[in-house]
C-alpha positions in Angstrom: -5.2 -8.2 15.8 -2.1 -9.7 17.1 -1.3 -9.5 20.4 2.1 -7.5 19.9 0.5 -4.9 18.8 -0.9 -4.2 22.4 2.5 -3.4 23.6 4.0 -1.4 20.1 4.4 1.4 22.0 3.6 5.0 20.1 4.1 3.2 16.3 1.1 0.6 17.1 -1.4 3.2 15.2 1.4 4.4 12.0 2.0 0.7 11.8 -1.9 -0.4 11.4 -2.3 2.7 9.6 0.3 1.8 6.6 -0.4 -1.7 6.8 -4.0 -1.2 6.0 -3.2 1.6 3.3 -0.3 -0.5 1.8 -3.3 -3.7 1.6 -5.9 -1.6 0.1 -3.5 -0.2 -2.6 -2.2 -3.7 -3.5 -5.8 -5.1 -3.6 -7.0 -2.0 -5.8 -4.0 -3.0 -8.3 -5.2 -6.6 -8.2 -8.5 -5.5 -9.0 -7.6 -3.7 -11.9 -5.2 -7.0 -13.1 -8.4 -9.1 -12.9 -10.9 -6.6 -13.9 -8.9 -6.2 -17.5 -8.3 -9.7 -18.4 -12.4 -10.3 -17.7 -13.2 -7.5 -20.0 -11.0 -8.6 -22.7 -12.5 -12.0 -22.3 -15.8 -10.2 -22.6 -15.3 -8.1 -25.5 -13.5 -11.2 -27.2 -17.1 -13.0 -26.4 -18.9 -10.4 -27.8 -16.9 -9.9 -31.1 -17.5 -13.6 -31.5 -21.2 -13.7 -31.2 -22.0 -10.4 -33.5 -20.1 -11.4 -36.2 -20.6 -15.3 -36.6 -23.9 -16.0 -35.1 -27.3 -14.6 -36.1 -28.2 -13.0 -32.7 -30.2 -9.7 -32.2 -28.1 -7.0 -31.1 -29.9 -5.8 -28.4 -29.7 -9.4 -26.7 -25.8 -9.2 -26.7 -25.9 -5.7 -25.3 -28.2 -6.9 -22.4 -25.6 -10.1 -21.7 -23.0 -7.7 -21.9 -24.5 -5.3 -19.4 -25.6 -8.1 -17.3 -21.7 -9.5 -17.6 -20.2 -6.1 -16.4 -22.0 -6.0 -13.2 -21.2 -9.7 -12.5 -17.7 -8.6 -13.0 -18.2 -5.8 -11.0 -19.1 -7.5 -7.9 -17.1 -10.2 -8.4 -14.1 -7.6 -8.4 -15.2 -5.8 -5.3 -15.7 -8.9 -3.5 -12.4 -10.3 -5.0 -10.8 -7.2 -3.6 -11.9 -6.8 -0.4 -10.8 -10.4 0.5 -7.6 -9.5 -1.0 -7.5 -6.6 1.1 -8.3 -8.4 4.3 -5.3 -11.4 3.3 -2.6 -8.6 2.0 -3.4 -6.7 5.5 -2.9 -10.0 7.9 0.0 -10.8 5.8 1.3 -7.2 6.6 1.1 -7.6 10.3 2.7 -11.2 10.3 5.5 -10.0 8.5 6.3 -6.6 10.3 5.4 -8.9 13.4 8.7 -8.7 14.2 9.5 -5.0 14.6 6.5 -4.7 17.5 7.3 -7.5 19.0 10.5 -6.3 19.4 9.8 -3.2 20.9 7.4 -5.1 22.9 10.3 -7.6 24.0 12.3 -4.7 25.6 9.6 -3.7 28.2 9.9 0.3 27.3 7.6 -0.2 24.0 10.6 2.8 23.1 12.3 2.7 19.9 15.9 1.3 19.8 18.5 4.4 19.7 19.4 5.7 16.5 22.9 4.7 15.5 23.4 7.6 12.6 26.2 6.9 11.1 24.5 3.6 9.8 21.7 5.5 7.9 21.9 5.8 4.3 19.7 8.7 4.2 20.1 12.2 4.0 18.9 14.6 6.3 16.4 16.0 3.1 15.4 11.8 2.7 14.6 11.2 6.1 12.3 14.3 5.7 10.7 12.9 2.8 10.5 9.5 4.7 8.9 10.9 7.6 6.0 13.1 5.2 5.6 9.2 3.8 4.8 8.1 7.2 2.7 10.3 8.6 0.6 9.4 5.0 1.4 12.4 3.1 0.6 12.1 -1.2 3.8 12.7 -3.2 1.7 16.1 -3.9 1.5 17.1 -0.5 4.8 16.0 0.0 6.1 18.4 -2.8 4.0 21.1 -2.3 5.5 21.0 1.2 8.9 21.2 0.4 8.1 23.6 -2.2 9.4 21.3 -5.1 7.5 19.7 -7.9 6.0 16.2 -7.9 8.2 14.5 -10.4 11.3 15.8 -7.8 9.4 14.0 -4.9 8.9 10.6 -7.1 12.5 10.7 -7.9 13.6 11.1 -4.4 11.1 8.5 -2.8 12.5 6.1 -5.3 16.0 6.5 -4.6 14.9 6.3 -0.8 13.1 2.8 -1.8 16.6 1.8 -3.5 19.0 2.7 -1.0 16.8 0.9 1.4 16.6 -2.3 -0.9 12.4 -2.2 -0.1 9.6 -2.3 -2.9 7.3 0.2 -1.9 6.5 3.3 1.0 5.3 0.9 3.4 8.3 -1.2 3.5 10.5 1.6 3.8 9.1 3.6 6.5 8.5 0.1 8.6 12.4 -0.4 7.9 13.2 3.2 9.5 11.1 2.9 12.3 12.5 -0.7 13.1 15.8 1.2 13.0 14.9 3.9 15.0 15.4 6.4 12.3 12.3 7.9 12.2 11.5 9.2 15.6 7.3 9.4 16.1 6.5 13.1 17.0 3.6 13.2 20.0 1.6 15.9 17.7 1.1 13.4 14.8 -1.5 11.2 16.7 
């Protein structure tokens, strides 16, 4: 863990939190990526071996099974080192907004300068349920509004931001001072 975490004053754990969340999601998607093209590959394999080779059928089902449990733990494996790279990548880039805080000597966040956020009050709401790891269900369901609603709102949030994903744009409003870290959310 890098050392400027030590001194990230009360976002050290939200930080590590969304970094590890925002790794495992991007490594799960990567899975997926690799875990179709294999399959294709397999099926294309198969289809190729029943239909111009005399070979028992029950032989190709047992390489096939034999095949999808190679690929499975060859995706899990793949995944988890993903996991582990996208999550040290995380903290090197967001680096910068602990040490910061850590520069300062009051581990505080900076003052927020309102009149610079593009955010409605209703946005930085919906930002703050994001950061304290809230589903777009729970998020809706909190606000009393459906899902779709919440989607449409967290990407407009993402795009006013300029950010790609949830991580990204609560990392941006904390670094901003934007968000303010209640003492009851851990």
């Amino acid at each position: 863990m890098p050392e400027e975490l030590s001194n990230a004053g009360p976002y050290r754990e939200l930080i590590l939190k969304l970094l590890r969340q925002s790794a495992k999601d991007r490594a799960a998607s990567q899975r997926w990526s690799i875990t179709s093209v294999a399959l294709l590959g397999g099926i294309f394999v198969v289809i190729i071996l029943l239909n111009f080779q005399p070979v028992d059928r029950w032989v190709v089902a047992a390489i096939a099974l034999l095949g999808l449990v190679v690929l499975w733990i060859f995706t899990s494996i793949r995944s988890r080192n993903l996991e582990k790279k996208f999550y040290q990548q995380g903290l090197r880039d967001y680096g910068d907004i602990l040490s910061d805080k850590a520069q300062s000597g009051t581990g505080e966040e900076p003052p927020a300068k309102p009149l610079e956020i593009p955010l409605t009050e209703r946005e930085l709401d919906i930002l703050s349920k994001i950061a304290d790891g809230d589903t777009n269900k729970a998020i809706a369901h909190a606000f009393n509004v459906n899902e779709s609603s919440i989607k449409n709102q967290v990407s407009r949030i993402l795009r006013k931001l300029d950010v790609s994903n949830r991580t990204e744009a609560v990392l941006l409003a904390l670094s901003r001072g934007w968000l303010k870290k209640d003492s009851d959310n851990g």
